[in-house]
C-alpha positions in Angstrom: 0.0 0.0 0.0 1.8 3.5 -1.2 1.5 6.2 1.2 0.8 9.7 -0.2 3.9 12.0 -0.5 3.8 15.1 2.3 1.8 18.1 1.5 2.9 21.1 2.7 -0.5 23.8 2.6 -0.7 26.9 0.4 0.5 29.8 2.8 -2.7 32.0 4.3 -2.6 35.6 3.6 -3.1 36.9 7.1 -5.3 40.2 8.0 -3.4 43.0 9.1 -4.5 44.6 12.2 -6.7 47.3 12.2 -6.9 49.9 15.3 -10.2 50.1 17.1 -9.4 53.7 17.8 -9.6 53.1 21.5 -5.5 52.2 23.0 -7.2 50.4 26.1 -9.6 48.3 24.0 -6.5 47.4 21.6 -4.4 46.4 24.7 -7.4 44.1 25.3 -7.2 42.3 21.7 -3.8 42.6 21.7 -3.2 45.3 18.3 -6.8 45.7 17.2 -9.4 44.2 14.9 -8.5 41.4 12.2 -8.9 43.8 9.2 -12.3 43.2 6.4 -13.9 41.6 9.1 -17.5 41.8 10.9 -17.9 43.0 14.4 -20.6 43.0 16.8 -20.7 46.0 19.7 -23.2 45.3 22.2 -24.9 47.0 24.5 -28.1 48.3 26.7 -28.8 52.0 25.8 -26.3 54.6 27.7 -23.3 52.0 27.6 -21.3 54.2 25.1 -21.7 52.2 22.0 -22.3 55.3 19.7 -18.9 57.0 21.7 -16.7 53.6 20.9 -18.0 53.5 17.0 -17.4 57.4 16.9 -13.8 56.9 17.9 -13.1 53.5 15.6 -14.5 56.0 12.6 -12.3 59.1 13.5 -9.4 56.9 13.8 -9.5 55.4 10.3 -9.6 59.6 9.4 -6.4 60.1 10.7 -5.2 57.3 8.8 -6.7 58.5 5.6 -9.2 55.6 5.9 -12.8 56.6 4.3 -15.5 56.2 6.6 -19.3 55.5 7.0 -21.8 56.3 9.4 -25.5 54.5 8.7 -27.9 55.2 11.1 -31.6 54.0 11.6 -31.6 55.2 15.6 -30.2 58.6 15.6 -29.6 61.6 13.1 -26.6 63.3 11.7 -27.5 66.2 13.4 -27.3 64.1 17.2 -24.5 62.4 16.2 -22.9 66.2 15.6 -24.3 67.1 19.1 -22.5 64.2 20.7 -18.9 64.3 18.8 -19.0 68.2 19.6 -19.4 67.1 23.2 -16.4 64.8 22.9 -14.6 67.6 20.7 -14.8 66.0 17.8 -15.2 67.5 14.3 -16.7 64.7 12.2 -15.0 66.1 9.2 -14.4 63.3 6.7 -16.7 60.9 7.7 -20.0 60.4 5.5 -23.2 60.0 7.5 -26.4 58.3 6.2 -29.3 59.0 7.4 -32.5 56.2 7.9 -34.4 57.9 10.4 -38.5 58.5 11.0 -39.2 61.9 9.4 -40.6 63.1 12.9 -37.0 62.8 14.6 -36.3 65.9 12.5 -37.9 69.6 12.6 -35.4 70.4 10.1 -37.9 71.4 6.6 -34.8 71.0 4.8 -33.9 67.7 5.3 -31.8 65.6 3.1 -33.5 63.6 0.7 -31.8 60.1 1.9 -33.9 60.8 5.0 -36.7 57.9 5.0 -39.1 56.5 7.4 -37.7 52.6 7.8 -41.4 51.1 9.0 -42.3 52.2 5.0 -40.3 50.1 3.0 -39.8 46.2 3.2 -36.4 45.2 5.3 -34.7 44.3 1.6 -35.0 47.5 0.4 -33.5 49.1 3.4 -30.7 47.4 3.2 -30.5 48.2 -0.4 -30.4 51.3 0.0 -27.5 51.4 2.7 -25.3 48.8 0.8 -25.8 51.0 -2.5 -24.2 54.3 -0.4 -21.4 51.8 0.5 -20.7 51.0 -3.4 -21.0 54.6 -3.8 -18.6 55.8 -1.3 -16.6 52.7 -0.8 -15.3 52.9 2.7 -12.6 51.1 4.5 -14.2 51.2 7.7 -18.2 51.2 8.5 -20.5 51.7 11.3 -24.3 50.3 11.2 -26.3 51.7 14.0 -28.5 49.9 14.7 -29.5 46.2 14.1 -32.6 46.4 16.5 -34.2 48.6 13.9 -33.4 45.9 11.5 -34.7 43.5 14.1 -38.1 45.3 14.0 -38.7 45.1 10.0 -37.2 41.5 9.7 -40.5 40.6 11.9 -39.2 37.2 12.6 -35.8 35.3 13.6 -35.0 33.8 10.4 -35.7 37.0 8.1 -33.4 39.0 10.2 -30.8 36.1 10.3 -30.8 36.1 6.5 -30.6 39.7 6.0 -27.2 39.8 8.6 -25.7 36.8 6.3 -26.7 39.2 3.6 -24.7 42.3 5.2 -21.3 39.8 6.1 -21.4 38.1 2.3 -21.8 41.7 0.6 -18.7 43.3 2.6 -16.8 39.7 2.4 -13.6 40.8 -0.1 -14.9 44.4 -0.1 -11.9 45.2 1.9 -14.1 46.7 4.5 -13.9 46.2 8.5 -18.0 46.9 9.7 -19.0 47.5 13.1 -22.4 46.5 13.7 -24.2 48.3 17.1 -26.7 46.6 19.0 -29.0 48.2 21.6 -30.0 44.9 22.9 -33.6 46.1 23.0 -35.0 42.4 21.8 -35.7 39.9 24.2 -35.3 36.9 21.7 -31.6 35.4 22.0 -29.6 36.5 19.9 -26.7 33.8 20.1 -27.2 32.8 16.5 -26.5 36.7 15.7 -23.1 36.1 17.4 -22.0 32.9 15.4 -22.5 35.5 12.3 -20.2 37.8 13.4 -16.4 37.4 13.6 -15.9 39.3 17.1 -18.4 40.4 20.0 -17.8 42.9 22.3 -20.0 43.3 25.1 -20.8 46.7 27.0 -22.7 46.6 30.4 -24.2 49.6 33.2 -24.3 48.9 36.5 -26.2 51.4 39.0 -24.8 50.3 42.6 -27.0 52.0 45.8 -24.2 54.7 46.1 -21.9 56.4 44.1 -22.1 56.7 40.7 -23.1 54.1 37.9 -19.7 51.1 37.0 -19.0 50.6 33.5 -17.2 47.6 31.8 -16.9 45.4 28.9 -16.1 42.1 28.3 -15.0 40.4 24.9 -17.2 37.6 24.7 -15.5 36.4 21.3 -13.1 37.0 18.6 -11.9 34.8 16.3 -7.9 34.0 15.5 -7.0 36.5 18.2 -5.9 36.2 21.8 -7.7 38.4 23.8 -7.4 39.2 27.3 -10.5 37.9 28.6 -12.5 38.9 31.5 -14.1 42.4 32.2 -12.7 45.5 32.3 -14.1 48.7 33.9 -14.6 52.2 31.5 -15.4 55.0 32.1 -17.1 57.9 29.3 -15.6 61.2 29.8 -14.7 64.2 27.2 -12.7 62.2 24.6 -14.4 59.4 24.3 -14.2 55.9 26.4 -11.4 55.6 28.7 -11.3 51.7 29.0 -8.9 50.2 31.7 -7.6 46.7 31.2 -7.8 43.9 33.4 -4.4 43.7 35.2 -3.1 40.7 34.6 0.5 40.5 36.7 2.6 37.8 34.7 2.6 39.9 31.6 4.8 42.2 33.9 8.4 42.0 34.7 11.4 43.8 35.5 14.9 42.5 36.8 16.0 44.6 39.6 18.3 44.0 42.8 16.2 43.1 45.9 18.2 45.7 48.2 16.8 47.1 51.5 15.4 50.4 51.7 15.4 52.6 54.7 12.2 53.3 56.5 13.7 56.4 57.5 14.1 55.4 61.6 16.7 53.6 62.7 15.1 51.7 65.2 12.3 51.0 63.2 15.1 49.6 60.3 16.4 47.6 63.5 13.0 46.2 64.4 12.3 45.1 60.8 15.6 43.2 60.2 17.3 46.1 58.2 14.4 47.2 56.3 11.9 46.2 53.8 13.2 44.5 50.3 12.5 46.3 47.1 9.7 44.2 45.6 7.7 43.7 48.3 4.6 45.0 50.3 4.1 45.7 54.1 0.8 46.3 55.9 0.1 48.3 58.4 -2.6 47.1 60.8 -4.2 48.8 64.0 -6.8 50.9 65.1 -8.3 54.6 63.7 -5.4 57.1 64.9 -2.6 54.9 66.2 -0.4 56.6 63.8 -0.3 53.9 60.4 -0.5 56.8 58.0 2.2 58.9 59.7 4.0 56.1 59.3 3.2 55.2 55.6 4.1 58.7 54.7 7.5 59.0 57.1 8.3 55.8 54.9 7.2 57.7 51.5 9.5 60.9 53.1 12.6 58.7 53.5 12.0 57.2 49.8 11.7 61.0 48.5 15.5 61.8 50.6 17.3 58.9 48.8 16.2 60.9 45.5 13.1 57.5 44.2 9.6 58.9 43.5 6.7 57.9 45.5 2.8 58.0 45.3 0.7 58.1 48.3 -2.8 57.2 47.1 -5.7 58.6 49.9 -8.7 57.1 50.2 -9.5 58.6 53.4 -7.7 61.8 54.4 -8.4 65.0 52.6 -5.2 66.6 51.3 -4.9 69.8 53.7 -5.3 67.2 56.7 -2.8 65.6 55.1 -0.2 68.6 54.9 -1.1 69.8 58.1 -0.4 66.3 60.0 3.0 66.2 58.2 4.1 69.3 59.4 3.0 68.8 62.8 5.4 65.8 62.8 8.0 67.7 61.5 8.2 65.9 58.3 8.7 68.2 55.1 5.9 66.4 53.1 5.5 69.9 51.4 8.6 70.1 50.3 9.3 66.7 48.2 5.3 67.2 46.6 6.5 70.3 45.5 9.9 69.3 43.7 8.1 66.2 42.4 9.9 63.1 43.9 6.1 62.5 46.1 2.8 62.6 44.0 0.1 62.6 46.2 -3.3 61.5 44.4 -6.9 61.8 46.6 -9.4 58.9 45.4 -13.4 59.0 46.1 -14.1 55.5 46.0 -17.8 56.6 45.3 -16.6 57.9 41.6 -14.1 55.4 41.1 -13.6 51.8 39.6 -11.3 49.4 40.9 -9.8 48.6 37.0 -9.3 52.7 37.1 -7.9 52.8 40.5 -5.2 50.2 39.0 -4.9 52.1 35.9 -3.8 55.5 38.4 -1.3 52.6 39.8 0.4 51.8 36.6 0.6 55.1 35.5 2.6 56.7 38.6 4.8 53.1 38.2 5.6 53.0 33.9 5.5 57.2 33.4 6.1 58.6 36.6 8.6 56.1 37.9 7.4 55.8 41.2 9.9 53.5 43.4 7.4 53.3 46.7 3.1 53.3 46.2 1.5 53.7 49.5 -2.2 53.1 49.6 -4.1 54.4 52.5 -6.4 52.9 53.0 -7.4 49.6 51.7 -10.6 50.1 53.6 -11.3 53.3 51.1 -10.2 50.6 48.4 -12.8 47.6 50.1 -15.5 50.4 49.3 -15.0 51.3 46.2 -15.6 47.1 45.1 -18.9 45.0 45.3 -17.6 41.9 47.0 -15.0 41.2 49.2 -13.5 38.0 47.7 -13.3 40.6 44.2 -11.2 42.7 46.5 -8.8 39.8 47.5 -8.0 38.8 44.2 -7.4 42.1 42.4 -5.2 43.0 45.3 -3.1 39.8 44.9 -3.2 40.3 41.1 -1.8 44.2 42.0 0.5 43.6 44.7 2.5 40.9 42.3 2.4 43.1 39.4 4.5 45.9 41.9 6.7 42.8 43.4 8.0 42.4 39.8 8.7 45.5 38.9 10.9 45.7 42.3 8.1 48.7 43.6 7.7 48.9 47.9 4.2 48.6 48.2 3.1 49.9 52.2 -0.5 49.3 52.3 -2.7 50.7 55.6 -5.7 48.8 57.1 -8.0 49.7 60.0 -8.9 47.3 62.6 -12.9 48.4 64.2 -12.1 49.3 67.7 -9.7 50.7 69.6 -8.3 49.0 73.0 -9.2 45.2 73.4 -9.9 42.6 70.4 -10.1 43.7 67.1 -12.3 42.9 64.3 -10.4 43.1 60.4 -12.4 44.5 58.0 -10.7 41.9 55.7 -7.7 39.1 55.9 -4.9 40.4 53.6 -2.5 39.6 55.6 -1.0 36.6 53.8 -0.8 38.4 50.2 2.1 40.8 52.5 5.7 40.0 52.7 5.8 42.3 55.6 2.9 42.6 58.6 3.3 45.5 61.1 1.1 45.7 64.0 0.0 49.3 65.8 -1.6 49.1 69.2 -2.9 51.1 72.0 -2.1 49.8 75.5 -2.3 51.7 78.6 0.1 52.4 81.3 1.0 54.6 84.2 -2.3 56.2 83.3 -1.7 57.1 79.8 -2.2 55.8 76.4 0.6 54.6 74.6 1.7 52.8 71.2 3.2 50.1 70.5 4.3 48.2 67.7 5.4 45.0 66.3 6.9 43.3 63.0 4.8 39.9 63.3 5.9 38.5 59.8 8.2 39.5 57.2 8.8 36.7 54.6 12.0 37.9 53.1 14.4 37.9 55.7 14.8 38.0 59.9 13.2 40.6 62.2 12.7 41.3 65.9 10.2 39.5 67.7 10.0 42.3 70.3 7.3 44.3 70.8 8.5 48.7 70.8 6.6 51.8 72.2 6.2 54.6 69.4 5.6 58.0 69.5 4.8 60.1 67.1 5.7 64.1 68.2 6.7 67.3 66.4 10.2 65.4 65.8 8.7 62.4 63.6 8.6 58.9 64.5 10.4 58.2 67.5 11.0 54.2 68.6 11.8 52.7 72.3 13.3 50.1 73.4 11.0 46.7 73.8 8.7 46.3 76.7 10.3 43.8 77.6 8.9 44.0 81.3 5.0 43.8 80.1 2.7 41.1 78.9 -0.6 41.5 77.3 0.5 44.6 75.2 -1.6 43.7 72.0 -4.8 42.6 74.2 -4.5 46.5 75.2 -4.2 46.5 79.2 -0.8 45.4 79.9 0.8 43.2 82.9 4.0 44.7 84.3 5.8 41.8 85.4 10.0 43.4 85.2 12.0 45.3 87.2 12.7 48.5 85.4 9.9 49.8 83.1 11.2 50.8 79.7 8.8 53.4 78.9 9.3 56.4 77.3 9.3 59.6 78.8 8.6 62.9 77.7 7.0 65.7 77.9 2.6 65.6 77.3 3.1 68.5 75.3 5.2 66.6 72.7 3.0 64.4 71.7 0.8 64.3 68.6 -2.0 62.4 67.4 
């Protein structure tokens, strides 16, 4: 029995890329669209389809791409209205018009303008393909199918006539977007098969705060997405969509040095310091003095001439100036020369995907060295679920590791002397774990604090006093002579107290 000889295929032309006109969505499909290819955008009302097909269109301008606009939903003149808005000049970009005449008061409409519900489906779609022969556009926008959906009067009509649209601009060198209001309740699945990509945009309204946006590629064929969702935002300029994070696509040698905190005693307690490339938490109660010293530690960054970014969740930024220089630490000073950049966050108004996106950009264009985020219970806010919390933060936190970036992250603990309740358990995604307390002694309250885990390299196992006072962060020696510090109402059991002593004055909250 002969075998047949080896047969080596006919080489496949592959499509170039072509750019959706948004960077974050192109990030997402890694370069763009597959070029003279059919693409479905989808989406409820308000979810910025119009905006996304808007910016795909002016794009191909720039490139000296023709473009076409058909509408059945909206009229030339809204679609004016909105790019305006955006500031946008639609120059170069031909708009066709199949809207209801009483959309209009303009008299002296265009001609094109006709009333879809008074022709048959085919002769709608006649009359749209025949302005693409005329024109003969590289890139087209059909807004929208539902209209289509309405004269097709059935499932299989309306599938034909899409099979109908994809055969006419297959070899037409032409890459279509096709909008979709999702205003049918039938199940459109079979509308997806059709096309070669889907792109899905959602609204949410939460109970406070204002309305999450995000998209998710539910398909594209030949090309490797990043799958997922991803969180956008609509704001003058079109769709600002942030990318799902995803940490192994991120890394950076760098030597895994320590860094000063700034204290020497507090460099002593922590084995030296903390190791480029990892993250330490700050735990304890409202006030004990965790963002004094996330920002001493963002100071001493600023004095060895890295950049840092102090992201606050919680503190308004004259609080924030005013603390510092109580404590005698020139904050000021470094935000004005630029080594700190210090960014306030309403986690009403803001996504977690753009909260990251804020993170990457202080780490890739402004070089940032230290991040400091205070606090993540600002950040817990700002998401719908806990467990979501947990894993974007361990998706983050590795992402900084790699690129060699101290992350100091501060967390409140609900109460103040006694147990405490955690808001959340992070404390296994940090290399380092410092605990704040309150204990009380000699009738006073005091601080205290501890280095309970650092997971690249030794520490002390004692527990210090801190104070903080108009000359920064001063550190004790370790209470050696008490018990029960962290249960907040010490045992004395030594000889010689090793408390610090000073004057009431000098103290600072």
């Amino acid at each position: 029995m002969s075998t047949l000889p080896p047969h080596d295929p006919a080489p496949v032309e592959q499509p170039h890329r072509v750019s959706t006109g948004n960077p974050g969505l192109d990030d997402i499909l890694g370069g763009g669209f597959d070029a003279d290819r059919l693409y479905l955008i989808e989406g409820r009302p308000g979810t910025g389809k119009t905006t996304l097909a808007l910016q795909y269109l002016l794009d191909g301008v720039k490139r000296g791409e023709k473009g076409l606009y058909i509408t059945l939903s909206e009229s030339e003149r809204e679609l004016r209205v909105v790019a305006s808005r955006h500031g946008w000049a639609l120059d170069g970009i031909a708009i066709f018009e199949l809207v209801p005449p009483e959309a209009t008061l303009d008299p002296d409409r265009e001609l094109t303008l006709l009333h879809p519900a008074e022709m048959e489906l085919s002769e709608t779609t006649k009359l749209a393909l025949d302005r693409v022969n005329e024109i003969e556009p590289v890139r087209v926008v059909f807004d929208s199918l539902s209209e289509m959906r309405l004269l097709a009067q059935n499932s299989l009509r309306y599938r034909r006539q899409i099979l109908a649209l994809k055969h006419f601009f297959t070899g037409r060198r032409c890459t279509v977007m096709l909008l979709d209001d999702l205003s049918s309740e039938m199940n459109d699945l079979q509308l997806h098969s059709i096309a070669h990509g889907v792109v899905t945009l959602e609204q949410m309204a939460l109970d406070y705060g204002s309305e999450r946006r995000r998209l998710r590629v539910v398909k594209m064929r030949g090309i490797d997405f990043r799958g997922g969702y991803h969180n956008f935002t609509i704001k003058p300029g079109g769709l600002c969509i942030f990318p799902r994070l995803v940490a192994a696509e991120h890394h950076k040698p760098f030597i895994g040095e320590l860094t000063t905190t700034g204290s020497a005693e507090l460099d002593a307690l922590l084995g030296g310091g903390l190791e480029r490339g990892t993250s330490a938490l700050l735990i304890g109660a409202a006030g004990v003095g965790k963002s004094s010293l996330a920002m001493a530690y963002a100071v001493a960054a600023a004095e060895r001439g890295e950049h840092a970014t102090l992201f606050a969740f919680d503190e308004g930024l004259g609080s924030i100036y005013v603390r510092a220089a109580g404590l005698g630490i020139p904050l000021q000073a470094h935000v004005d020369a630029g080594r700190i950049r210090i960014q306030q966050i309403d986690p009403a108004e803001l996504s977690p995907g753009e909260f990251t996106h804020y993170i990457r950009q202080s780490v890739e264009m402004d070089g940032a060295r230290v991040v400091v985020i205070d606090s993540l219970n600002g950040y817990l806010n700002a998401m719908p679920e806990e467990r979501f919390l947990v894993l974007q933060m361990h998706e983050l936190l590795s992402y900084l590791n790699q690129l060699g970036v101290v992350t100091v992250q501060v967390l409140a603990q609900h109460g103040l002397i006694g147990p405490m309740q955690t808001p959340i358990d992070i404390s296994y995604l940090s290399d380092t774990v410092l605990m704040l307390r309150y204990f009380e002694a000699e009738g006073h309250v005091r601080r205290a604090l501890s280095a309970v885990k650092k997971r690249s390299g030794p520490h002390e196992d004692t527990i210090r006093e801190f104070r903080l006072s108009s000359r920064g962060l001063e550190v004790g020696p370790p209470l050696a002579g008490f018990s029960g510090i962290f249960a907040g109402i010490p045992t004395y059991i030594g000889g010689e107290k090793p408390l610090m002593h000073g004057s009431e004055n000098d103290r600072s909250t």
